[in-house]
C-alpha positions in Angstrom: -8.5 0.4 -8.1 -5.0 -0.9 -9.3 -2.9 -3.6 -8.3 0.4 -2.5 -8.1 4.4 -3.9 -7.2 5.2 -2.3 -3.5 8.2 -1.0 -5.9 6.1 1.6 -7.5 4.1 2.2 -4.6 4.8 6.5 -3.8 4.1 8.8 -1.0 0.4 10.0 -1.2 -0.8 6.6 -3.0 -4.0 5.8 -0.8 -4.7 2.1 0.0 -8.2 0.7 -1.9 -7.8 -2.6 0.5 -6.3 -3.6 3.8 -3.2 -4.9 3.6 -2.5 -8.0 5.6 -0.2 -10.1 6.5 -1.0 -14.1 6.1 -2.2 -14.8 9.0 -5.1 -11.8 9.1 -3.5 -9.1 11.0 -4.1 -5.8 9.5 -1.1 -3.6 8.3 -2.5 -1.0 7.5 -6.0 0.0 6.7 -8.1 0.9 3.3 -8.0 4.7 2.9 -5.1 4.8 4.0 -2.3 7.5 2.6 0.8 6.0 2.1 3.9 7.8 3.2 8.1 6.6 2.5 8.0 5.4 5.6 5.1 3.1 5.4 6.2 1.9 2.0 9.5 1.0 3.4 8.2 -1.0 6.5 6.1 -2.9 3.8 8.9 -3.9 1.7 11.0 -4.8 4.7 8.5 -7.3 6.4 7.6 -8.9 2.5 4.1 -7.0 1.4 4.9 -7.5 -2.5 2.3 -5.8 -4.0 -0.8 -3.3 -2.7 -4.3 -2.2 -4.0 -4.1 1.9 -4.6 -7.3 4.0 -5.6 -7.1 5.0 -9.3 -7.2 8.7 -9.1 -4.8 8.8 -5.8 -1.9 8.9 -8.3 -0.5 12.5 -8.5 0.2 13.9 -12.3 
């Protein structure tokens, strides 16, 4: 698992933890496969940084 900046988050990253907002609610869930669209609905409502799985990153 890495921690990384939503900035280098990429299509095809999958999620190793929920992301939440600060109250609780769930974003979006672990296992999840990020797409552009995700990322960018993350970035707009403040997410700053996600847990991806290691070997989701594509060579």
């Amino acid at each position: 698992m890495s921690k990384i900046g939503i900035q280098y988050a990429e299509p095809g990253d999958v999620l190793a933890t929920d992301v939440r907002l600060g109250n609780g609610s769930l974003i979006l869930a672990s296992g999840q496969r990020l797409t552009s669209s995700y990322i960018e609905k993350l970035k707009k409502i403040g997410i700053k940084s996600v847990d991806i799985v290691d070997t989701a990153r594509h060579a």
